[in-house]
FIMAR-330174 format. One line per 3 residues: number of its first residue (from 1); for each residue x, y, z of N, C-alpha, C. Coordinates in pm, 1 decimal. Layout:
// FIMAR-330174
NUM> X Y Z X Y Z X Y Z ~ ...
END
This chain:
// FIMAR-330174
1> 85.5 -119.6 0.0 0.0 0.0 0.0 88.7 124.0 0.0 ~ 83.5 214.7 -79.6 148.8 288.0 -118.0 116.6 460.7 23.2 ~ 241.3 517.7 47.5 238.6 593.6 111.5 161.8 691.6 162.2
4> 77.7 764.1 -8.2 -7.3 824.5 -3.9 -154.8 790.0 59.7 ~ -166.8 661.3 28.7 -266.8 597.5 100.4 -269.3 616.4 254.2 ~ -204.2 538.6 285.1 -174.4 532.3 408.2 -147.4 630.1 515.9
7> -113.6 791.6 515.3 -46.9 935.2 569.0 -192.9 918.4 617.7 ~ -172.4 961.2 712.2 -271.2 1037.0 808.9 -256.8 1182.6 795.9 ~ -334.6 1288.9 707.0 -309.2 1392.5 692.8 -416.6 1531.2 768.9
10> -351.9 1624.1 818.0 -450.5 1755.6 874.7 -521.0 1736.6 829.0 ~ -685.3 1791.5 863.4 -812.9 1852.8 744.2 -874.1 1945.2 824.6 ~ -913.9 2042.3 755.5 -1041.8 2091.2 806.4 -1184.9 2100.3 731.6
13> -1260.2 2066.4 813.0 -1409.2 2112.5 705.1 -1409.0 2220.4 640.4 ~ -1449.8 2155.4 549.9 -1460.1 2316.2 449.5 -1590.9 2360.8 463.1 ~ -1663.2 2345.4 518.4 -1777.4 2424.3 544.0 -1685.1 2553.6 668.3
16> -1630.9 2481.0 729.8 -1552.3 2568.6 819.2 -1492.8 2723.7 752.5 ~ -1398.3 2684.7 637.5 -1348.3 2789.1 584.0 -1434.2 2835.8 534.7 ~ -1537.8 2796.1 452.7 -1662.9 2884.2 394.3 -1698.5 2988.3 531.6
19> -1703.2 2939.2 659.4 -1789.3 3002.3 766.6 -1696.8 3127.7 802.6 ~ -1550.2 3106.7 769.9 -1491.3 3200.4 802.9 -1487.8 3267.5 708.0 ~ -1557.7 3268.2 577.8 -1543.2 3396.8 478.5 -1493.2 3347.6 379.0
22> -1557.4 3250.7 264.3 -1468.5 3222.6 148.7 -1443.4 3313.5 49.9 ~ -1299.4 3231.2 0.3 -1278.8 3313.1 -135.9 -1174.6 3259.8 -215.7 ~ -1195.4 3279.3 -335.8 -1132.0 3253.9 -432.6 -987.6 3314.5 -454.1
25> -880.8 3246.0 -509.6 -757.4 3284.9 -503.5 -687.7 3313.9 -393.6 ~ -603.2 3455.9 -408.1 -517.4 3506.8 -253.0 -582.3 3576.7 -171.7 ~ -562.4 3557.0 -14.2 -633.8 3635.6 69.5 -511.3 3666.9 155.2
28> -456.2 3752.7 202.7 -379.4 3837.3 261.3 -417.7 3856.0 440.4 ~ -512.2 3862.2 473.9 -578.3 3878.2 612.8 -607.0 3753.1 662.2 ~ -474.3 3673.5 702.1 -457.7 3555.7 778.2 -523.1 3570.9 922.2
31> -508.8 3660.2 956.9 -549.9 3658.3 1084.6 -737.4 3624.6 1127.7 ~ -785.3 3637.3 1009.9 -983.5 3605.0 996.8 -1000.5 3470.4 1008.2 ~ -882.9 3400.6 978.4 -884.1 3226.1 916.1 -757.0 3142.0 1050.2
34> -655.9 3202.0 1063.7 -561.8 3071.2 1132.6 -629.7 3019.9 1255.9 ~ -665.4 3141.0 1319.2 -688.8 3098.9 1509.3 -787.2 2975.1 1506.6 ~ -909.7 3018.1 1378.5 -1028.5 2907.8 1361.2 -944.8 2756.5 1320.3
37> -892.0 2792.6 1182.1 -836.0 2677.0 1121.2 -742.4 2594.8 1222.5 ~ -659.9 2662.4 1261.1 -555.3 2596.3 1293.2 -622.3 2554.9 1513.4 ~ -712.8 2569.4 1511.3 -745.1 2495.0 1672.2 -754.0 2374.5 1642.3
40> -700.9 2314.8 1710.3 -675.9 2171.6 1753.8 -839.3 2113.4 1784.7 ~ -955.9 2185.2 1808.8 -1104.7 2142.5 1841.5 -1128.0 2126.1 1645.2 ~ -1065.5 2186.7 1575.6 -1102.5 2186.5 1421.7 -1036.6 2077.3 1320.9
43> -932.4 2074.9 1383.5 -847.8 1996.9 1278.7 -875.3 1823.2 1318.5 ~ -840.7 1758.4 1206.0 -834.8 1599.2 1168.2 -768.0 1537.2 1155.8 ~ -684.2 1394.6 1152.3 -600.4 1393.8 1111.5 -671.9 1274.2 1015.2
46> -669.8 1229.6 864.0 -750.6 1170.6 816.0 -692.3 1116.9 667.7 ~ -710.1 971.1 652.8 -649.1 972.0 542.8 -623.8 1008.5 420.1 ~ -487.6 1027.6 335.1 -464.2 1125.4 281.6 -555.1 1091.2 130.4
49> -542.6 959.1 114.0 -554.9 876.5 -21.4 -701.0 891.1 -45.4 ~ -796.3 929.7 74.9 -952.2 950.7 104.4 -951.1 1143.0 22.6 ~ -887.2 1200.6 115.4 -857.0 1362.5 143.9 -868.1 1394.6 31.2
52> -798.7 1312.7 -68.3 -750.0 1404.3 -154.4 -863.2 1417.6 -306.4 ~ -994.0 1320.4 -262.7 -1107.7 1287.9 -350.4 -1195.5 1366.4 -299.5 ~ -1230.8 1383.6 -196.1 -1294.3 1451.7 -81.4 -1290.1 1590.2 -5.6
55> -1381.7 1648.6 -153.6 -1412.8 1810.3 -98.4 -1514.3 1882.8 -32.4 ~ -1555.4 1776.9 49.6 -1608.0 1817.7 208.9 -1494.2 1873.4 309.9 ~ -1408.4 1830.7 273.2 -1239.5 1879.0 336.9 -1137.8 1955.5 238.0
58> -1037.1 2025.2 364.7 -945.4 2073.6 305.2 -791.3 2017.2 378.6 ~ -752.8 2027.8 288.5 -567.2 1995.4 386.9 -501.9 2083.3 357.4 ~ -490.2 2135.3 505.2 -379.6 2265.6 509.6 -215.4 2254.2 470.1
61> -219.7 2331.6 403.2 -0.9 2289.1 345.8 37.4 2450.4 384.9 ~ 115.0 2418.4 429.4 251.4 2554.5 425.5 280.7 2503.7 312.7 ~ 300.4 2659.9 222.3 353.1 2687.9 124.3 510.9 2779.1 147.1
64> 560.1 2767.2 143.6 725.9 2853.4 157.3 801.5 2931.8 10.3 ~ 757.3 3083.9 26.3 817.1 3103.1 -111.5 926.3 3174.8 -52.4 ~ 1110.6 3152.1 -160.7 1199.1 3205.6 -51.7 1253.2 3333.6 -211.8
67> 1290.8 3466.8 -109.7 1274.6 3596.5 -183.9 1453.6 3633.1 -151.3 ~ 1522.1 3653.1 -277.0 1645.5 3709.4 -222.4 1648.8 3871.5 -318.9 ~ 1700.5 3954.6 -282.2 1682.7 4121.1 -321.0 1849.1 4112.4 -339.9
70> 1909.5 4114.7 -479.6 2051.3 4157.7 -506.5 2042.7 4318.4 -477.7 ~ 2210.4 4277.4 -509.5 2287.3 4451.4 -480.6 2230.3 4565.5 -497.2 ~ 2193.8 4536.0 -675.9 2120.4 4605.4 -751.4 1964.9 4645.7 -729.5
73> 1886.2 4552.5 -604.4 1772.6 4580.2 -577.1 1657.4 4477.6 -692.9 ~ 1721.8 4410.0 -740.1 1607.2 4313.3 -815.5 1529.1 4199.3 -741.3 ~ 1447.7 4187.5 -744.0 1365.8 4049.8 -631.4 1406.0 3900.2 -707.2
76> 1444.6 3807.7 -695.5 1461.1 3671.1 -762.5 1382.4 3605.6 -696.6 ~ 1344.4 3472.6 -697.8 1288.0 3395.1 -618.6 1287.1 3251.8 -618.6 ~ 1286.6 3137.3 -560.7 1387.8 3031.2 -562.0 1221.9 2939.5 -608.8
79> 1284.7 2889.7 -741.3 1191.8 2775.3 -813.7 1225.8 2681.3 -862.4 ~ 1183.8 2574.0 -891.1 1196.9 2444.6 -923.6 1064.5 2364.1 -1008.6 ~ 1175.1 2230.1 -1084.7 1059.8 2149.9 -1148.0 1017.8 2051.5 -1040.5
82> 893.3 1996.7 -1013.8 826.3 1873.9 -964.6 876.4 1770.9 -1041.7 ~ 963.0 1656.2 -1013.5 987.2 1555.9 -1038.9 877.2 1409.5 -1022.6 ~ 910.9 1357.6 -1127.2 782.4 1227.9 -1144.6 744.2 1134.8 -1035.1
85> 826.2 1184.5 -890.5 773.3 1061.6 -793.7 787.2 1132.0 -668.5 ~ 709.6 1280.5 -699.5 663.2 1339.9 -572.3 530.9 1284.2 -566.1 ~ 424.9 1317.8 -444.0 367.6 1265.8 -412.2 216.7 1316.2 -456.2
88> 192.9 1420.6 -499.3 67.3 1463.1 -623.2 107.1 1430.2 -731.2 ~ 27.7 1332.6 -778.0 58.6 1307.8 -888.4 -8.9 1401.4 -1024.6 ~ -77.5 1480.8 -980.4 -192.3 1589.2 -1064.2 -92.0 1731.7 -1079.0
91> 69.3 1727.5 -1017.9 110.7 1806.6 -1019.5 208.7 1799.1 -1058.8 ~ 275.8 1661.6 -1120.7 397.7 1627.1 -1172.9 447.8 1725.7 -1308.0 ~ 585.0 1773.9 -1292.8 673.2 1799.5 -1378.1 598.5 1985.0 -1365.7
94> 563.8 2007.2 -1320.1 458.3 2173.0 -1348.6 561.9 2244.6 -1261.6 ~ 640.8 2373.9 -1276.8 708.6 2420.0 -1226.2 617.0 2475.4 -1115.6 ~ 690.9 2517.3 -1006.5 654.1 2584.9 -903.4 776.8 2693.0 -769.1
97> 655.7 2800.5 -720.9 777.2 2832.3 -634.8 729.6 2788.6 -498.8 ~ 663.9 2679.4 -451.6 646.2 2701.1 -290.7 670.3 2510.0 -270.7 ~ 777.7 2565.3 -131.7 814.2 2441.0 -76.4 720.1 2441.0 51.0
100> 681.7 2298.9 94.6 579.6 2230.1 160.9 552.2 2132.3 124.9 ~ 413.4 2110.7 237.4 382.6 1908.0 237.1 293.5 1947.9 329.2 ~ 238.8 1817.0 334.9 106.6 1802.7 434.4 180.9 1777.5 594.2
103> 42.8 1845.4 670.2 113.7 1838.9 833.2 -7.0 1689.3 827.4 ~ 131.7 1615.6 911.8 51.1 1470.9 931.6 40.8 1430.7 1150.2 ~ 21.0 1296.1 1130.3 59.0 1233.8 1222.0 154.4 1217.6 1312.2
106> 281.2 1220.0 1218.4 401.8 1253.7 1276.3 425.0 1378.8 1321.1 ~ 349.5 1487.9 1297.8 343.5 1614.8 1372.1 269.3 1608.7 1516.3 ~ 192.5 1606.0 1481.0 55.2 1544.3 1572.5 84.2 1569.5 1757.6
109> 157.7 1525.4 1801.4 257.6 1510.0 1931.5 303.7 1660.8 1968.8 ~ 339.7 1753.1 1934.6 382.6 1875.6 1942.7 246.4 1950.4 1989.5 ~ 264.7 2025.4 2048.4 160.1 2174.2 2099.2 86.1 2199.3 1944.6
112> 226.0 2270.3 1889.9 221.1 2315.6 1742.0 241.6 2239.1 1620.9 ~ 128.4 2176.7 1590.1 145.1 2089.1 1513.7 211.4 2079.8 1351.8 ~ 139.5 2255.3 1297.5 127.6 2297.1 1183.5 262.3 2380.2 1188.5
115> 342.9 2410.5 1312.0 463.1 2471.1 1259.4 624.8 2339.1 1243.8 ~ 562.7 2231.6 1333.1 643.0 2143.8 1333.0 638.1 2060.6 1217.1 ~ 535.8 2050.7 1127.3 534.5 1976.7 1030.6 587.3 2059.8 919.1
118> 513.8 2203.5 920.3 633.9 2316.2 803.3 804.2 2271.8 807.6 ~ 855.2 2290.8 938.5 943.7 2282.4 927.9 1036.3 2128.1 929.6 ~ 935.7 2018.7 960.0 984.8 1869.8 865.1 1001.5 1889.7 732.4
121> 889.6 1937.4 656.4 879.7 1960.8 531.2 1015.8 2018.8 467.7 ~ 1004.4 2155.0 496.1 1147.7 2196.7 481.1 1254.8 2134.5 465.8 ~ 1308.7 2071.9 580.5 1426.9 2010.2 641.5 1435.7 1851.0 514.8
124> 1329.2 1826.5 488.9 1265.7 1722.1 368.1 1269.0 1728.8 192.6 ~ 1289.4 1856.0 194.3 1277.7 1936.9 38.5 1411.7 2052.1 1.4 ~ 1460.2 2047.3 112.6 1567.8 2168.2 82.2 1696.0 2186.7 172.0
127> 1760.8 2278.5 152.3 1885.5 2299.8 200.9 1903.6 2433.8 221.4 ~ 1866.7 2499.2 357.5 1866.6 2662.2 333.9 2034.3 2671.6 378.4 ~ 2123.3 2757.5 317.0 2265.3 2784.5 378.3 2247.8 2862.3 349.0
130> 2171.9 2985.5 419.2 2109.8 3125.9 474.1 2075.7 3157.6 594.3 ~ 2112.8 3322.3 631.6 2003.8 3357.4 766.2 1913.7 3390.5 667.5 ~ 1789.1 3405.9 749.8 1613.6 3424.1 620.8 1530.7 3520.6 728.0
133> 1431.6 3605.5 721.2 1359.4 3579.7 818.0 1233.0 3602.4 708.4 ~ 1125.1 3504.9 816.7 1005.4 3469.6 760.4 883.2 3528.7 819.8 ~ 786.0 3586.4 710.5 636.6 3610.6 735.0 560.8 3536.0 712.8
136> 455.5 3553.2 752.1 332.6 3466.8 734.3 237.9 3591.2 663.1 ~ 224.7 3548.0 491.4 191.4 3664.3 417.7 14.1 3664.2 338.3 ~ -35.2 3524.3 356.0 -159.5 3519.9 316.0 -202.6 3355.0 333.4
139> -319.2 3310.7 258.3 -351.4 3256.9 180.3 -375.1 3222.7 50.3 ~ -372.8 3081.2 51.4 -454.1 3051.9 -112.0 -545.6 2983.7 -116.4 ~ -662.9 2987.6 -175.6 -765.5 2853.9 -180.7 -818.2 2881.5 -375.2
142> -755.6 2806.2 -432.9 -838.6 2764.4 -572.0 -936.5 2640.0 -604.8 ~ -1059.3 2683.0 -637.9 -1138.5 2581.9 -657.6 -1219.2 2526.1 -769.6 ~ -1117.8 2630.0 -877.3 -1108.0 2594.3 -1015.1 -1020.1 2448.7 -1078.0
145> -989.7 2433.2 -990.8 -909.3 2285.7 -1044.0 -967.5 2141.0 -943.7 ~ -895.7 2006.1 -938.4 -927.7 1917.3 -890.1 -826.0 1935.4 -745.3 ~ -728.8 1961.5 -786.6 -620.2 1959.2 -655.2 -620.6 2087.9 -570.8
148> -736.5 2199.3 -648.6 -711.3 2299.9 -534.9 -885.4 2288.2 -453.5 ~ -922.7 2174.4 -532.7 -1063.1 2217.6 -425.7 -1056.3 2097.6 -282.0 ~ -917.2 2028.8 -287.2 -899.8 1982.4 -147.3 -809.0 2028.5 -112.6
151> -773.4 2137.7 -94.2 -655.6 2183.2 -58.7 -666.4 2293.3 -35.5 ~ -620.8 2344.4 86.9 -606.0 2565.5 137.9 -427.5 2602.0 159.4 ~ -430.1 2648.9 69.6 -251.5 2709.1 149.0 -239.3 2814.0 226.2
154> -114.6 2766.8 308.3 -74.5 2915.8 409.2 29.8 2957.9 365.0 ~ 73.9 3066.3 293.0 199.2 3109.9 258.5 266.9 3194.5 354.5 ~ 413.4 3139.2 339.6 497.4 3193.3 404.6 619.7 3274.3 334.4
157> 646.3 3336.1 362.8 752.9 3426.3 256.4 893.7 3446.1 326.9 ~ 973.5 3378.0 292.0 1101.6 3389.5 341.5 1206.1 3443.4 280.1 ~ 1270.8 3541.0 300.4 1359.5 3647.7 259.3 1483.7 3620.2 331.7
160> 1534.2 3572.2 256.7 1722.2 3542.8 257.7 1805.0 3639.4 241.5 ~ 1932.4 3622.0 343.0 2003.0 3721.8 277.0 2119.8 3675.7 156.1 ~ 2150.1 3565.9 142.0 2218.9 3496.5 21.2 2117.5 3395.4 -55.5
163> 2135.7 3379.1 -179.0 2066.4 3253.8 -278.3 2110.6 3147.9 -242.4 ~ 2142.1 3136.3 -122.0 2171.2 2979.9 -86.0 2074.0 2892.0 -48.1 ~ 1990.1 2826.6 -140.9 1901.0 2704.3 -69.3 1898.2 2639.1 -212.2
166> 1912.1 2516.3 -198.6 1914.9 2413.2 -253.8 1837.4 2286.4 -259.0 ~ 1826.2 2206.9 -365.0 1712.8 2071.4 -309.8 1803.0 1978.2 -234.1 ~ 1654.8 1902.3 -161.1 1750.0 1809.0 -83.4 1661.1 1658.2 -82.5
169> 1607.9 1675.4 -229.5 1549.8 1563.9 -316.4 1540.0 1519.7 -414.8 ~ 1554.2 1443.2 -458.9 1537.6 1415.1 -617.7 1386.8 1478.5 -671.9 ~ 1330.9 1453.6 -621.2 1175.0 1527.1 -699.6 1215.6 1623.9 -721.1
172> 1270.9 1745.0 -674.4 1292.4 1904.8 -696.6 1419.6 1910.1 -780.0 ~ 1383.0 1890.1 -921.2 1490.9 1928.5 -1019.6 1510.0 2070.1 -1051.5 ~ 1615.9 2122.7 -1143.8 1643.4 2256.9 -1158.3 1584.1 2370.7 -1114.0
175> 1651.6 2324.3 -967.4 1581.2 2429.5 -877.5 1717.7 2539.7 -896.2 ~ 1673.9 2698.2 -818.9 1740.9 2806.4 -779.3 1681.6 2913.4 -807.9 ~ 1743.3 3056.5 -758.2 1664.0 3163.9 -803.4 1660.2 3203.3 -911.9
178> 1563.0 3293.4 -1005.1 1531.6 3311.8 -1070.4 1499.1 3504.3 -1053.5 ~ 1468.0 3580.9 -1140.5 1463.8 3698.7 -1169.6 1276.0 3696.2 -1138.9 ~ 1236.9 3783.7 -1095.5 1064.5 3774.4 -1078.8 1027.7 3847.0 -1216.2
181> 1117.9 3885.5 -1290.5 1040.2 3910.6 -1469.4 1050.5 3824.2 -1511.0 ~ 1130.5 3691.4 -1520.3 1153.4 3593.6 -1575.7 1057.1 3485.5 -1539.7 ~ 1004.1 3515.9 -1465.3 883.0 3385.6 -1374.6 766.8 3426.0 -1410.1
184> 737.9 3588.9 -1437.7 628.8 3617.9 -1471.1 600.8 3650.6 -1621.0 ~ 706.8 3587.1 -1693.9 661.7 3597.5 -1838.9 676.0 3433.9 -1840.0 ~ 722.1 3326.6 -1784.9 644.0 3209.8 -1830.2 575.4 3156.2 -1727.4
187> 475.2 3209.5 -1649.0 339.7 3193.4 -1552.3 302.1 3062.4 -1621.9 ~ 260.2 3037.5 -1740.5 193.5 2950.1 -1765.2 256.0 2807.2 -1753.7 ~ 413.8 2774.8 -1705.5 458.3 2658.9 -1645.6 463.5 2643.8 -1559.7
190> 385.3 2704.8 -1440.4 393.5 2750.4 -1324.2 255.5 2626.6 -1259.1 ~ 260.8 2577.0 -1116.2 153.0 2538.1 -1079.9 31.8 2619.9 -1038.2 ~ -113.1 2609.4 -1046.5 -165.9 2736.1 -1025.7 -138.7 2833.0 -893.1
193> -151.0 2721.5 -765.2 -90.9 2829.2 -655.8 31.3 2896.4 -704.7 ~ 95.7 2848.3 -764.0 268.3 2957.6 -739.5 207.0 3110.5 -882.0 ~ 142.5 3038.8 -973.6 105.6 3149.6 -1012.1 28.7 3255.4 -966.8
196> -97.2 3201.9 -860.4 -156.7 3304.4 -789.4 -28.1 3401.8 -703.9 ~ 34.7 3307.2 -617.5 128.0 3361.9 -522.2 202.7 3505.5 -583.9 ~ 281.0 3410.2 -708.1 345.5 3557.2 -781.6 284.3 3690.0 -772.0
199> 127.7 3662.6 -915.4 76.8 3759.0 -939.0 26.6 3855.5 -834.1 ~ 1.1 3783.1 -679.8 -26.4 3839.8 -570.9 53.8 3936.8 -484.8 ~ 188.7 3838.3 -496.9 275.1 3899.7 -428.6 431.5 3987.3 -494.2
202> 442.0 3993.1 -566.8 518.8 4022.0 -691.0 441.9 4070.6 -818.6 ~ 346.7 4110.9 -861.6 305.1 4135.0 -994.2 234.9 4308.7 -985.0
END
């Protein structure tokens, strides 16, 4: 039985997020949505291989987009291809800029469940050899596709002071930074969150 099956992954009802105010694309005013979402009286932990058919639910992912500002003052931003044996398979090979994963079981044990599993994720997908410091800059919820109507992101925006982060997987091929004109003239290889993210946060 294959992995995906088997993960015990976060959820919340999505009637829930509807109750807190839905919406389409980026929402910026995290603060209307985490305290609800993220209580421990709300969340699930539920299988993933179910989750991911099942849009009575949502599974919360940290999203991580990392921002470095050269000499010159230009924004770059660190992207990569999805390799064929990550674990969406509805998302294979589609470039993207946000590192994350589902908060599971193995989080579960901690106070903070949803910051301990961000930062498995991380520690799982990459190699920061940077100081960074990080915001917590919005949301995403798309429900124009199959993979965004079980799914809510929390984006996080991390600002480095060197381009040092690297993969620390085979799924994440030709990764590194990139120029934010260069990302936003080929949007359309982009996964849809990283394209919302851009146009949101950069465009």
């Amino acid at each position: 039985m294959s992995t995906v099956s088997t993960e015990q992954v976060m959820v919340v009802k999505t009637q829930l997020f509807h109750d807190c105010g839905y919406f389409q694309g980026f929402c910026s005013d995290t603060g209307k949505y985490l305290e609800t979402l993220l209580d421990s009286a709300n969340t699930q932990y539920l299988p993933r291989g179910d989750m991911e058919e099942d849009p009575s639910f949502k599974q919360l992912i940290p999203y991580c987009i990392f921002k470095f500002v050269d000499e010159a003052g230009a924004t770059h931003v660190f992207q990569y291809t999805r390799g064929k044996g990550g674990g969406e398979t509805r998302l294979r090979a589609k470039k993207s800029v946000g590192i994350g994963g589902h908060i599971s079981t193995l989080d579960a044990h901690d106070d903070s469940p949803y910051e301990l599993g961000m930062q498995r994720e991380l520690e799982e997908e990459i190699v920061i050899g940077t100081e960074f410091t990080q915001t917590l800059v919005g949301l995403i919820n798309d429900d124009e596709n199959e993979v965004g109507k079980v799914h809510l992101g929390i984006v996080h925006l991390f600002e480095v002071q060197k381009p040092k982060i690297s993969a620390n997987e085979a799924d994440i091929s030709d990764a590194g930074f990139l120029p934010v004109a260069e990302l936003m003239a080929d949007l359309d290889s982009y996964e849809t969150w990283s394209r919302i993210c851009l146009e949101s946060l950069f465009g």
